[in-house]
N, C-alpha and C positions, 0 to 999 in steps of 0.2 A: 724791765729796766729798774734802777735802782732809786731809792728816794730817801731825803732827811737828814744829810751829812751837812752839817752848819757849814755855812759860808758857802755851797756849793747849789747850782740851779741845775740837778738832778734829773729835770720831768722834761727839760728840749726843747728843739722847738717848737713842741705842742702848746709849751706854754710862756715861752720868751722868743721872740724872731730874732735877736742877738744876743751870742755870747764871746764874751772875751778872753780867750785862752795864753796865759801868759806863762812863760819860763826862760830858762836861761838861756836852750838854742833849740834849733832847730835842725833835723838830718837832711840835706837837700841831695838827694839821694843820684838824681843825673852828674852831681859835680864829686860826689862825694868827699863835700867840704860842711860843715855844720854853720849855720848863719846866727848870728847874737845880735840882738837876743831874740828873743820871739816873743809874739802879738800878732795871734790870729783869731781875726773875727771873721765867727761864723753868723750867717746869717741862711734862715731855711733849708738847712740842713748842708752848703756851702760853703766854701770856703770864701769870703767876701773878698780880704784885703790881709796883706802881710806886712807889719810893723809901719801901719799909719802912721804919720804926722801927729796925729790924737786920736787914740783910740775912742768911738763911740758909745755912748751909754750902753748900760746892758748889763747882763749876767757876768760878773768876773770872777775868771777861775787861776788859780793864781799857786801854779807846782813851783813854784820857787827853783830851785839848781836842778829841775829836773829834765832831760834830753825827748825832744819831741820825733816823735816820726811816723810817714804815712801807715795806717791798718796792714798790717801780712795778710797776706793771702796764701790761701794754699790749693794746689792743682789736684790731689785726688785724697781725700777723703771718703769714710763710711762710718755716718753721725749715727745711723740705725745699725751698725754692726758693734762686739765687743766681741774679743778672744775670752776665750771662759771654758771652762770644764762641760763638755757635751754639743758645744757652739756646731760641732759638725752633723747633729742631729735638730738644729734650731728650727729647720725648715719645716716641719712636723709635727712640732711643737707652740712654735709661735705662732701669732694673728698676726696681720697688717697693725692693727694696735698695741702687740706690745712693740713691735718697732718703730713704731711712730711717738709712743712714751718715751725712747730710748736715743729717739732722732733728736728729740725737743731736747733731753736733757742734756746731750752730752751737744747739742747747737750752742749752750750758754758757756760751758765750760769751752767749749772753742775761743769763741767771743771776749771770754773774761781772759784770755791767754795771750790777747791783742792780735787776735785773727780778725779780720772785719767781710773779708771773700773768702767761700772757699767753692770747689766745684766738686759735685759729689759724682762718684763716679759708678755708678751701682745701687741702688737703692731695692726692696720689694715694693711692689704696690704701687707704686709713684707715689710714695713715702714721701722722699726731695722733692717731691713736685709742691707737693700738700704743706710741706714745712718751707719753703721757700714764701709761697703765699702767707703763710702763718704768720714771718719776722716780718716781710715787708707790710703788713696788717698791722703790727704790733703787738697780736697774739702770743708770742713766743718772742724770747728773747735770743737772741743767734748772731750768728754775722749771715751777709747778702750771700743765699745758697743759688750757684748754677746746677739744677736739676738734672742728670741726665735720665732718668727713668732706669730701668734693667738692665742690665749688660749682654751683650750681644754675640754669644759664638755659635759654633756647630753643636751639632747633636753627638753627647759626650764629653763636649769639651770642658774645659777651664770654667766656661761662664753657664755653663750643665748643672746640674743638680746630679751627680753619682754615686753609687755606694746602698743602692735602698735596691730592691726588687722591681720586675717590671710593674709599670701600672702606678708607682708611684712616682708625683714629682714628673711627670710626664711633660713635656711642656713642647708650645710653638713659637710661632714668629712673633706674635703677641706679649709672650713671654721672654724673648730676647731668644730662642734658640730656632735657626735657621740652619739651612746645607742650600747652599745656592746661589750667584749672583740675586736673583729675582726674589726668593724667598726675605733675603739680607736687605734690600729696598722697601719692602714689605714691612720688614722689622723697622727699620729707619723712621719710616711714614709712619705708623703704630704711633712711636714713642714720641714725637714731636707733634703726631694729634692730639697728646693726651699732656701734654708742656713741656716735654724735656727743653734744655737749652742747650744740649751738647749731647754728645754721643761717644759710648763707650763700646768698643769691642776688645774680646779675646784672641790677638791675634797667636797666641801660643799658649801649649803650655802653663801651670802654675805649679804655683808651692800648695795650697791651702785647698786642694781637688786632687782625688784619689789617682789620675792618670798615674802614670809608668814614669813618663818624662816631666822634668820639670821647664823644659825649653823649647822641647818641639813645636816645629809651626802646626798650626790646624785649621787657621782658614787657611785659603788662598789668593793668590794676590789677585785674580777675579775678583772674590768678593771681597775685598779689602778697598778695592778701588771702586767696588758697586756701592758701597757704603760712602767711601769719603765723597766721591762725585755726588750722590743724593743728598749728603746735610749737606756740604756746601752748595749746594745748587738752594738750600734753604736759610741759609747762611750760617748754619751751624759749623760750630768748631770737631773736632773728631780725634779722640785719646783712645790710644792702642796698649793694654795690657800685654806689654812681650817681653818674655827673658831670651830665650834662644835666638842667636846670631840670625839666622835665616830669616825668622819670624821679624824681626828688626829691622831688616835688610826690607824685604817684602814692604812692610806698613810704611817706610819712609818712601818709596817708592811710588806704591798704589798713592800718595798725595795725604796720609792721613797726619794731621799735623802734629802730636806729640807724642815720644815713644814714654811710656807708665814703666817703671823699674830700671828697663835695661841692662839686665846681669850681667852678659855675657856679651860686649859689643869687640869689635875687634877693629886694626885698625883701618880693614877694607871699609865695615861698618861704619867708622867714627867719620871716617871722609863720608859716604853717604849723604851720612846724617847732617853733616855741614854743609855737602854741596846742593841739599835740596831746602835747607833753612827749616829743618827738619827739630822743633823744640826736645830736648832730653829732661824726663823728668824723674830722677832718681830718686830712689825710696830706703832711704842708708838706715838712720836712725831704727828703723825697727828691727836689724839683727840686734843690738842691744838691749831690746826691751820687749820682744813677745813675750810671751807667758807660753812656755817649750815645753810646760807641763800639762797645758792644757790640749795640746796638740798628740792624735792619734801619732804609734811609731813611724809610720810610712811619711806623714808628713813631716815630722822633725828629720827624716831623715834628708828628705829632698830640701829643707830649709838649709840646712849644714851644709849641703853640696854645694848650694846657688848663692848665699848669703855673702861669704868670702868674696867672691868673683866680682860683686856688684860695688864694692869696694876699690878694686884695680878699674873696673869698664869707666867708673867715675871719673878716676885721674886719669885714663886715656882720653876721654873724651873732653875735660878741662885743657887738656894738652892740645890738640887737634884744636879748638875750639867751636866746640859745638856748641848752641844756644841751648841754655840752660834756665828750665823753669825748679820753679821750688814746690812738691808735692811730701808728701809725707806715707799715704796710706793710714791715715789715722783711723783707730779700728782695731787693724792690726796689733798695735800698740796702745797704752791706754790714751782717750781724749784728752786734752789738754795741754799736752804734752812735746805741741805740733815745734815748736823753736826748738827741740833739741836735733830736729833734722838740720838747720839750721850752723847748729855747735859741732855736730858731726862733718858737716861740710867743710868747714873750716880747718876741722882737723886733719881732713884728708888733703889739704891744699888751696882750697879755693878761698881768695882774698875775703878780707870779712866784707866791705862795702861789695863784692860779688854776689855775697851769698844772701845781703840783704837784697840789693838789686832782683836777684831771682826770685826772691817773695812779696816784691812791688812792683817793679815795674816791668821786667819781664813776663811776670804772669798776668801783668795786663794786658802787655801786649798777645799772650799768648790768647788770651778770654777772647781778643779783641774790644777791652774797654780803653775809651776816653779820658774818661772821668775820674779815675783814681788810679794810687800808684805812687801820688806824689804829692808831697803839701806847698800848693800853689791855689793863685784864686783862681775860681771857676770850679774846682774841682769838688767831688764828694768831701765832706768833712768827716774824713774816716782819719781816727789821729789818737798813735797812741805815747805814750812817755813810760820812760824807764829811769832810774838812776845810774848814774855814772856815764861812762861812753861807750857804747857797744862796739863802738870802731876797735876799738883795744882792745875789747873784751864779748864778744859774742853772745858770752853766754847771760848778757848783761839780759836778753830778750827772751830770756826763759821766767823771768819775776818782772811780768809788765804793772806797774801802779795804777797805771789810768787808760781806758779805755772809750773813747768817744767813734760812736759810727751815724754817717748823717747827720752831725750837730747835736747826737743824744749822749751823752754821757751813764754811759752802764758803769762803769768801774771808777774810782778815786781814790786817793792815798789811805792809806790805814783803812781802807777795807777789806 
């Protein structure tokens, strides 16, 4: 965290149990109506009370005409991932430590972007496990990581390691690579021995893996439904990697609650998805911003194919209305970056108090948390501000000023 900005109590509540955060309003984000003015005191990392009668002694922080609102969160991230020149030979290359150098850094640059949750969806190593521990320690500075450990498909697949000879890169259930009902439980139980909070599978196809198809299914709805029925029998939440219609259809079905991309849904699929409350968590913003040069031909090509598509499945799916979380794939594109999925959403249709909503409190709900999503008392004091109003202006959340998570303030004006 950050220290030494005159007039500001920097260090939290490590070292003040009340601060007083003031500005001109506030986004009350269920009503999406903004409240004037705002005064919130935080107390132990809480949010205590909203525009007291008299605000209580304490640390006063005082953004002037500045627009307050709860921490974004984002639904699939990869803080240990970067697109880069040879990225598709990393595995070979790297340790669990350089990704865990790479997890930390680009955790802050989340953070300082006014992300305060994000859920990683893929990590090596139990990376996200390690770095989750880290923020909530204080070790590292981040927003609150939901760990899932490794990703979870068949042998070959999407969530495969391909492209190397045999013998290398070899991997089992341990490793995320399964063929089976029973092997897929196996993997599940693994990665929640070892801390996951949530669980990622391949149910098809990808862009960024040497397969043929960019959308084909590859597990099956067997193990799709072997997997969703084990975490939540653990209470875990369960996100499915699918571009292809089938693949889509399947994962909503087998009970897995959020579909990651969704390229190509249709509008058999778009009912589906909404008659089973089946979360869509779209990944738009990075056809604009990979780095297309760093990508082998075979992949730019399957990118070019699927990229357009996930553009149109979006507005069908806004249209149908299917419950809509806010994920990014950060990684893919560079960190920090995460509010421009955000601005893209927007562009494509969906109201701007929508598109915030899908990065608070929908994705709360999807985490299944309580506690944050909204600035209210009781709740986590994850609270960020921006200038101007992003209700007008979206893109107002791409230059966040301040950034406070749990009552700690990492970011302030003119820094």
């Amino acid at each position: 965290m950050i220290a030494g900005a005159a007039g500001l109590a920097l260090c939290g509540a490590a070292q003040a149990q009340t601060t007083v955060v003031k500005a001109a309003r506030y986004l009350d984000v269920s009503s999406g109506r903004y409240v004037t003015p705002a005064v919130i005191v935080v107390e132990d990392g809480k949010i205590a009370a909203i525009n007291p009668d008299a605000a209580p002694e304490g640390d006063m922080v005082d953004l002037g005409d500045m627009t307050l609102l709860p921490g974004l969160m984002d639904a699939h991230t990869h803080l240990s991932y970067e697109i880069e020149p040879g990225f598709e030979t990393a595995e070979v290359r790297f340790t669990t430590g350089d990704y865990a150098f790479r997890a930390a850094e680009n955790a802050r640059k989340t953070l300082l972007a006014g992300f305060t949750t994000v859920r990683e969806v893929g990590a090596p190593g139990f990376v996200d496990v390690a770095l989750s521990k880290a923020v909530e320690a204080g070790r590292v500075d981040g927003p609150h990581v939901i760990p899932s450990g490794v990703a979870l498909g068949i042998t070959g697949g999407h969530c495969d390691t391909t492209g190397f000879g045999p013998g290398i890169l070899e991997r089992d259930e341990t490793e995320g690579v399964a063929d089976g009902a029973a092997e897929f439980v196996k993997a599940v139980r693994y990665q929640i021995k070892h801390g996951a909070k949530a669980i990622k599978v391949c149910a098809t196809a990808g862009v960024l893996s040497f397969e043929d198809s960019v959308g084909a299914q590859q597990m099956t709805f067997e193990e799709m439904k072997a997997v969703a029925d084990e975490a939540h029998r653990h209470g875990l939440k369960v996100a499915a990697h699918a571009h292809g219609t089938e693949g889509i259809i399947a994962a909503s079905e087998a009970g897995i609650d959020s579909i990651e991309h969704g390229s190509v849904i249709t509008e058999k699929a778009a009912n589906i998805l909404k008659k089973n409350g089946t979360w869509l968590d779209s990944t738009l913003y990075l056809a604009q911003t990979i780095n297309w040069d760093a990508l082998p031909p075979p992949l730019v090509a399957k990118g070019r194919e699927v990229m357009p598509l996930a553009d149109e499945s979006f507005k069908l799916a806004l249209r149908k209305g299917v419950k809509m979380a806010l994920g990014t794939d950060a990684g893919v594109y560079p960190h920090g970056q995460n509010a421009g999925e955000l601005v893209r959403r927007v562009e494509l249709g969906q109201s701007t108090i929508d598109a915030i909503r899908s990065a608070t409190i929908n994705d709360a709900e999807l985490f299944g948390f309580d506690d944050r999503g909204r600035i209210a008392p009781g709740l986590l004091a994850d609270i960020i501000a921006v200038d101007g109003d992003p209700l007008a202006d979206i893109s107002e959340l791409t230059d966040v000023g301040f950034v406070m998570k749990a009552g700690e303030i990492y970011k302030a004006p003119g820094e």
